[in-house]
C-alpha positions as CSV (number, residue, x, y, z in Angstrom):
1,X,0.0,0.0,0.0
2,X,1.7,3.4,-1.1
3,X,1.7,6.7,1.0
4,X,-1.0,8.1,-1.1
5,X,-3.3,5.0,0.0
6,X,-2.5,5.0,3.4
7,X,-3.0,8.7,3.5
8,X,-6.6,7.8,2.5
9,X,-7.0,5.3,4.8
10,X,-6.3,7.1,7.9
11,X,-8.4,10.3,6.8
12,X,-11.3,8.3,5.9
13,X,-11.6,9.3,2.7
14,X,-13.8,7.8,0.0
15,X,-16.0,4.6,0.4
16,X,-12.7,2.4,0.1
17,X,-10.9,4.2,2.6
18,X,-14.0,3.7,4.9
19,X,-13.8,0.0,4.8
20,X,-10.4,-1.0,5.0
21,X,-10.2,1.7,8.3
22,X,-13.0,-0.4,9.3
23,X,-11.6,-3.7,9.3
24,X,-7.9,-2.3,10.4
25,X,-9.9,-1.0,13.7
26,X,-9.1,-4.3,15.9
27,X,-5.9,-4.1,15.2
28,X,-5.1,-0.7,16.1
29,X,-7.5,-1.2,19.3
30,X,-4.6,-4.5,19.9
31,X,-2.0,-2.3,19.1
32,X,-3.0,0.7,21.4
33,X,-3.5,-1.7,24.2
34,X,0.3,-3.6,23.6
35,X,1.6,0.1,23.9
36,X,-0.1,1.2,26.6
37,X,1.0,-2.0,28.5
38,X,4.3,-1.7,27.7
39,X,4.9,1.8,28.7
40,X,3.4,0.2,31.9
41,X,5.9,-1.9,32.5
42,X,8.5,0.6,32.6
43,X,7.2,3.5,34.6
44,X,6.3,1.0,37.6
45,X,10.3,-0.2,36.5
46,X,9.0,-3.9,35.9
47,X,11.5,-3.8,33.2
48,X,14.8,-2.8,33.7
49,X,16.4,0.8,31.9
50,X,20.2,0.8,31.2
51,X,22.5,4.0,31.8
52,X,25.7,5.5,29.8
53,X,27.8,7.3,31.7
54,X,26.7,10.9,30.0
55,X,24.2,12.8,30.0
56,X,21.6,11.4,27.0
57,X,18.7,14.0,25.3
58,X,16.1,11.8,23.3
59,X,15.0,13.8,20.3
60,X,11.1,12.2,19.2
61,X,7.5,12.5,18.5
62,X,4.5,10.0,18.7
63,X,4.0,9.5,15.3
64,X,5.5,8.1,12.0
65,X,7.5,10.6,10.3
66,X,6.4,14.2,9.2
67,X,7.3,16.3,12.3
68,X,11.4,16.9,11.4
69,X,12.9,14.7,13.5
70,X,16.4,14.2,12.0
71,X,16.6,18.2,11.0
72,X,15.7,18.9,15.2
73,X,19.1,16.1,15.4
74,X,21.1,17.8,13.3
75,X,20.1,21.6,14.7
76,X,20.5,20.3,18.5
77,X,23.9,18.8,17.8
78,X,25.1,21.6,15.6
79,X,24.3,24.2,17.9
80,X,26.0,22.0,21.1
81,X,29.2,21.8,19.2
82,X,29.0,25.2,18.9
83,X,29.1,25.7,22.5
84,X,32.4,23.3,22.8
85,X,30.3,19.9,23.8
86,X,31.4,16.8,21.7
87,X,28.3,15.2,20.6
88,X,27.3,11.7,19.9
89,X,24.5,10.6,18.2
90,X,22.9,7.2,18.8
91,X,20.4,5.6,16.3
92,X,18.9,2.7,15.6
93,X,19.7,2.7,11.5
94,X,16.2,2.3,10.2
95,X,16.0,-0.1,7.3
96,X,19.7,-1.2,7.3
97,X,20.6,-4.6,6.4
98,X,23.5,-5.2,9.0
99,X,23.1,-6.4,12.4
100,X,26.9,-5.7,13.9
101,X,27.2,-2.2,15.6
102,X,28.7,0.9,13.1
103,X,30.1,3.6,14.3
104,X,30.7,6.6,11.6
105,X,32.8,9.0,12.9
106,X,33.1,12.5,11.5
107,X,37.0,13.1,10.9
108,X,36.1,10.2,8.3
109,X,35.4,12.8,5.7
110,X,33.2,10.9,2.5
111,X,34.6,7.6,1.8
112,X,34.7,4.7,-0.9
113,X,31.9,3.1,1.0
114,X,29.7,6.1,1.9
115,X,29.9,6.6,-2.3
116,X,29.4,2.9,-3.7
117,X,26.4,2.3,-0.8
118,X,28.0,-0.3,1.1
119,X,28.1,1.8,4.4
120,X,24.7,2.8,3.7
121,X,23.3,-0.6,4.0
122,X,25.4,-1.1,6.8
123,X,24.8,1.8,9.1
124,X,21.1,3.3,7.5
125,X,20.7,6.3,5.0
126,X,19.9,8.8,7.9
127,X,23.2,8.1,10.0
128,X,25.3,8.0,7.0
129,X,23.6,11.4,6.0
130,X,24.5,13.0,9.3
131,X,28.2,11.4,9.0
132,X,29.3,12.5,5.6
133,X,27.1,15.7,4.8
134,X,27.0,17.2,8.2
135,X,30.4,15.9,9.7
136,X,28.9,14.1,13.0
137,X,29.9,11.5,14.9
138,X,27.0,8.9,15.0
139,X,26.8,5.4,16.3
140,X,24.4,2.8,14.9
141,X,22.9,-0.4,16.9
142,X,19.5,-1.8,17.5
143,X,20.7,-1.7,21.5
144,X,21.2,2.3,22.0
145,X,23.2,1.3,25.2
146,X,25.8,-0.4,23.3
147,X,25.7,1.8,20.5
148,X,26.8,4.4,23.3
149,X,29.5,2.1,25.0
150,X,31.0,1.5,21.8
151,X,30.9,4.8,21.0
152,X,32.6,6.0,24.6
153,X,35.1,3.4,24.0
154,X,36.6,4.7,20.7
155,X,36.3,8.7,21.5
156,X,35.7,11.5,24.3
157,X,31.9,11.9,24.1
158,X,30.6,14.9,26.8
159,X,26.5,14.2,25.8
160,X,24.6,11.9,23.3
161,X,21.7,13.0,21.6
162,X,19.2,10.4,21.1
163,X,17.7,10.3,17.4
164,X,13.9,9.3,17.3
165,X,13.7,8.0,21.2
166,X,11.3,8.8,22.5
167,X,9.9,5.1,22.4
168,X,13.2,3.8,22.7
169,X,12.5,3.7,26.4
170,X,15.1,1.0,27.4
171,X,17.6,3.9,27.6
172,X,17.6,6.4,30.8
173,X,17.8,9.8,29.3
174,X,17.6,13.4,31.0
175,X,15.6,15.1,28.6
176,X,13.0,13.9,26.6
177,X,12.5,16.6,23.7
178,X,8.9,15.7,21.4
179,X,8.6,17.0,18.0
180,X,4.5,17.6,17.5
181,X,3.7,18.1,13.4
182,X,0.7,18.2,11.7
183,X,-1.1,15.1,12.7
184,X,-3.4,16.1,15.5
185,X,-4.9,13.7,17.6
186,X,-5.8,10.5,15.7
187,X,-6.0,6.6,16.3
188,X,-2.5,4.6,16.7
189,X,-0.9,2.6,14.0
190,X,-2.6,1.2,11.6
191,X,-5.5,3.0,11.5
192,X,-4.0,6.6,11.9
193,X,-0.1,7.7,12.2
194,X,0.0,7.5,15.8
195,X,3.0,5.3,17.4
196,X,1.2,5.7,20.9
197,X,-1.2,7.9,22.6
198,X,-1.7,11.7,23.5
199,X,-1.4,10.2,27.0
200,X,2.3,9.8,26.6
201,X,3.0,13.7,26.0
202,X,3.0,13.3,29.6
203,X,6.7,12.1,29.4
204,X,8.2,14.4,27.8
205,X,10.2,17.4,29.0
206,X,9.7,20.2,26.8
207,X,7.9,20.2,23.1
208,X,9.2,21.8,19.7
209,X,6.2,22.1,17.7
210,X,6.1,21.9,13.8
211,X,2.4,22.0,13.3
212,X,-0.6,23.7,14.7
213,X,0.5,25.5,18.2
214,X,-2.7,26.3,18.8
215,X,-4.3,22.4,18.4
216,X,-1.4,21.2,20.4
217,X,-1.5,23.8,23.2
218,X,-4.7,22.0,24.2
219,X,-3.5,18.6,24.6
220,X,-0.4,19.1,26.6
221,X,0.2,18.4,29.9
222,X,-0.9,21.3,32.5
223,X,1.3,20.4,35.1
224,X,5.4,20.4,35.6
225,X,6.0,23.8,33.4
226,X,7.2,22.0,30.3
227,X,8.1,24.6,27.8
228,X,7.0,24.2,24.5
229,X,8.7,26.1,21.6
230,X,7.7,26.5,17.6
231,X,9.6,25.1,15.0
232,X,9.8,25.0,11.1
233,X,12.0,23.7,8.5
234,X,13.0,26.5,6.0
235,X,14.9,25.7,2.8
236,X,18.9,26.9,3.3
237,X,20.6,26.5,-0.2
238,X,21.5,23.4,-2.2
239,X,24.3,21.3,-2.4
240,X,26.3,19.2,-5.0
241,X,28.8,16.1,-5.2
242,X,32.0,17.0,-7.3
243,X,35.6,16.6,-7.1
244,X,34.8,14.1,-4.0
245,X,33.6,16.8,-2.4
246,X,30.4,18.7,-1.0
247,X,29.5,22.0,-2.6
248,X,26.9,24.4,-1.5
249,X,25.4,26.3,-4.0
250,X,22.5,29.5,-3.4
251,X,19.1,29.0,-3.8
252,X,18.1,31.1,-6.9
253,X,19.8,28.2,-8.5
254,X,16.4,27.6,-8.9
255,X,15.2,30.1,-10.4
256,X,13.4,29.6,-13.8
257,X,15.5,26.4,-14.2
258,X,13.1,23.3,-15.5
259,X,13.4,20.4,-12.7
260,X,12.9,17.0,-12.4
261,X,12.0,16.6,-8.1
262,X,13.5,13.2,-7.4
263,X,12.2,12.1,-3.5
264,X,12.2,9.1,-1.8
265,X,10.5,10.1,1.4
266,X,7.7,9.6,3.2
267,X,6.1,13.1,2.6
268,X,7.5,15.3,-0.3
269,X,4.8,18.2,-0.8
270,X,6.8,20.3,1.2
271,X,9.9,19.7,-0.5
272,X,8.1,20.8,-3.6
273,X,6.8,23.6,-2.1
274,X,9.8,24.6,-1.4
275,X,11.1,24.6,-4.8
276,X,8.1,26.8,-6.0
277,X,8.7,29.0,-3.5
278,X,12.2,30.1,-5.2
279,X,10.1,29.9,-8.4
280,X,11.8,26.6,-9.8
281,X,9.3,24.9,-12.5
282,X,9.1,21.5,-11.5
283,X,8.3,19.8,-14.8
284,X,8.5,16.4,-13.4
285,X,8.2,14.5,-10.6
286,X,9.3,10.8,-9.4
287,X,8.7,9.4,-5.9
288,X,9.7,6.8,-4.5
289,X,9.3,4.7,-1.1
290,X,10.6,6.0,1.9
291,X,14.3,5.3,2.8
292,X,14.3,4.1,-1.1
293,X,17.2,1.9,-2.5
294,X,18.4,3.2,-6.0
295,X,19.0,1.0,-8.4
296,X,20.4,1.2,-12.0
297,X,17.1,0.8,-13.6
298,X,15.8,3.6,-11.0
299,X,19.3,5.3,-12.4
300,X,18.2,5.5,-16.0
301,X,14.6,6.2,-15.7
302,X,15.8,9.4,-13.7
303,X,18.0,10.0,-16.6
304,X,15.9,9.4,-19.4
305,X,13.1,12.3,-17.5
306,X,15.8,14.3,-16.9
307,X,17.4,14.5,-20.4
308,X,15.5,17.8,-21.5
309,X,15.2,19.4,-18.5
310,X,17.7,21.9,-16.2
311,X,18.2,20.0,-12.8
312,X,17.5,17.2,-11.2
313,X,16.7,18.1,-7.4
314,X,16.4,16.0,-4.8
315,X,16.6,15.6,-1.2
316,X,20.0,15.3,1.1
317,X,19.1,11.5,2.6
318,X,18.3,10.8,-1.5
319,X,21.3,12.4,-3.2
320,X,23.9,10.1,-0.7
321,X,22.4,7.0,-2.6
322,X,22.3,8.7,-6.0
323,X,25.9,9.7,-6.4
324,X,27.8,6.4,-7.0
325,X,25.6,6.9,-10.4
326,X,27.4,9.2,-13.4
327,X,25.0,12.5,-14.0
328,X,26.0,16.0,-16.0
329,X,28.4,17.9,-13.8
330,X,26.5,20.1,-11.9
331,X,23.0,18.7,-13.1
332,X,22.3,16.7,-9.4
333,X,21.6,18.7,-6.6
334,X,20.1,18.3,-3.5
335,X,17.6,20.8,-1.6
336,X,19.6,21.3,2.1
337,X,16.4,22.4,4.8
338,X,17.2,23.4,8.0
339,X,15.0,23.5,11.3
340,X,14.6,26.6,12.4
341,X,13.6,27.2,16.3
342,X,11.7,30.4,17.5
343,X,13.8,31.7,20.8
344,X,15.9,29.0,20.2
345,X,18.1,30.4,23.1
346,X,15.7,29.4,25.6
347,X,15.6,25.9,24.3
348,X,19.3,25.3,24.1
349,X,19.9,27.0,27.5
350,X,17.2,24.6,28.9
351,X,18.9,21.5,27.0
352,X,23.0,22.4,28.4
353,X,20.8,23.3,31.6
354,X,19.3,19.1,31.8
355,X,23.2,18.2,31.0
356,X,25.3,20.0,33.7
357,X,22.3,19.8,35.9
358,X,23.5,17.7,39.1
359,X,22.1,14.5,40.9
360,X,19.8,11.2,39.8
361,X,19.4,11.0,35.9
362,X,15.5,10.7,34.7
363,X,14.7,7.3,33.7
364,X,13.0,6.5,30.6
């Protein structure tokens, strides 16, 4: 079932939609229940939460994609180096096909491996993105524990940033930062986008929202003064692969040019948008699955749309698994976003605040 269809589905939409959320119902009921059960066990501590020796800020939301949860990563660490802490970043590699633990360090630069996909499939396209585009230090397991041990063990780490953890309760963690988007309430997986409950806002620390401030405002907890800030992700320039090396070119790049948008995400209307917005005339579009793996065939059909038109513009977790393939010089780009935080001061003072504060860590 493709995005479109699902989108459908959990909207309601149509007679077809109506049915098949109908008959998806027990499931999600079985599914809510399992989670809420779950989150049970660990707040009475029935099952037991592991500890790194640093302080840990879990970056997350509640629902499946959409709310700019790698581009929070990447601003949070950024902005932490800036202030002279080195920064880890634990994930679980969604979608790789490796079990062993990775760890992609950032003084790597971009390597054989990182260009011919192998170390995609080994560590995820998301890690490798944040490795060899953004210069981080990440470290890739299923266990986040011993993703951060083996991580502590190879370099001086002074906080890790949790990517997508919120459910990934098995890890203590001082700060618990949730992304809210544009999904307001709905069911839980599969009959809406939701990964748990509303209920489990509860948890959190302090909330960057991406969507609708005022919808949210009314569903978050009252009590405990969690701060909640507004966020958006804002188009920054575009870059290119040449000479083994990044290059970051301005925006009005765009301008006029004919484009074929090439996305493999879950979402892409905003990464059109964007391109209107710097008045780029997409003349073609081709989408593919989220987290998609190109092949040669997926090589030459780009090509083959492509061959009339300006640019080929895609996204930065795309273009890492597009440039082993040969393309004009200067013809693949990819469209760099950043999030942007509103008194984005407050939240990073509250952040180094959680890490130098003293005493007993807060458990998951």
């Amino acid at each position: 079932m493709n995005s479109f269809c699902i989108q459908r589905v959990w909207e309601r939409k149509g007679l077809l939609g109506k049915i098949v959320w109908v008959l998806l119902l027990p499931a999600s009921i079985a599914y809510s229940l399992a989670v809420a059960f779950r989150n049970f066990l660990y707040t009475k501590k029935w099952i037991p939460v592991r500890a790194l020796d640093r302080p840990v800020i879990s970056i997350g939301n509640l629902t499946v994609g959409g709310t700019g949860k790698t581009p929070a990563t990447l601003w949070l660490a950024q902005r932490l180096a800036e202030r002279g802490f080195s920064v880890g970043i634990l994930s679980g590699g969604y979608k790789r096909k490796e079990f062993r633990p990775v760890i992609l360090c950032s003084e790597d630069g971009i390597s054989r491996a990182a260009i011919d996909g192998s170390e995609m499939l080994a560590a995820g396209d998301e890690p490798v993105m944040m490795a060899r585009i953004y210069g981080l230090t990440v470290s890739v397991a299923k266990d986040r524990h011993q993703a951060g041990l083996g991580l502590l063990n190879q370099k001086p780490i002074d906080v890790f940033i949790l990517d997508d953890g919120f459910q990934h309760r098995k890890l203590k963690r001082d700060l618990d930062l949730v992304l809210l988007g544009q999904d307001v309430p709905g069911w839980v997986l599969p009959c809406g986008p939701f990964r748990e409950s509303t209920r489990s806002l509860k948890r959190a620390d302090c909330f960057l929202i991406t969507g609708s401030s005022e919808q949210w405002q009314r569903l978050m907890p009252t009590n405990g003064g969690r701060p909640s800030f507004q966020g958006a992700l804002e188009p920054q320039a575009l870059i290119g692969f040449d000479s083994n090396r990044w290059n970051a070119y301005p925006l009005t790049h765009l301008y006029r040019s004919k484009i074929l948008a090439v996305a493999g995400i879950a979402s892409p209307e905003k990464f059109y948008r964007s391109i209107h917005e710097f008045d780029g005339e997409i003349v073609e579009t081709l989408e593919f699955p989220d987290h998609h793996e190109y092949s040669a065939a997926d090589w030459q059909l780009i090509n083959r749309a492509a061959r009339n038109l300006d640019l080929i513009v895609t996204t930065e977790k795309d273009i890492l698994k597009l440039i082993r393939f040969p393309f004009s010089r200067g013809k693949l780009l990819a469209l760099r976003v950043a999030m942007v935080v509103a008194q984005e001061e407050s939240l990073i003072e509250a952040v180094i605040s959680r890490i130098r504060q003293p005493g007993e860590r807060r458990e998951a």
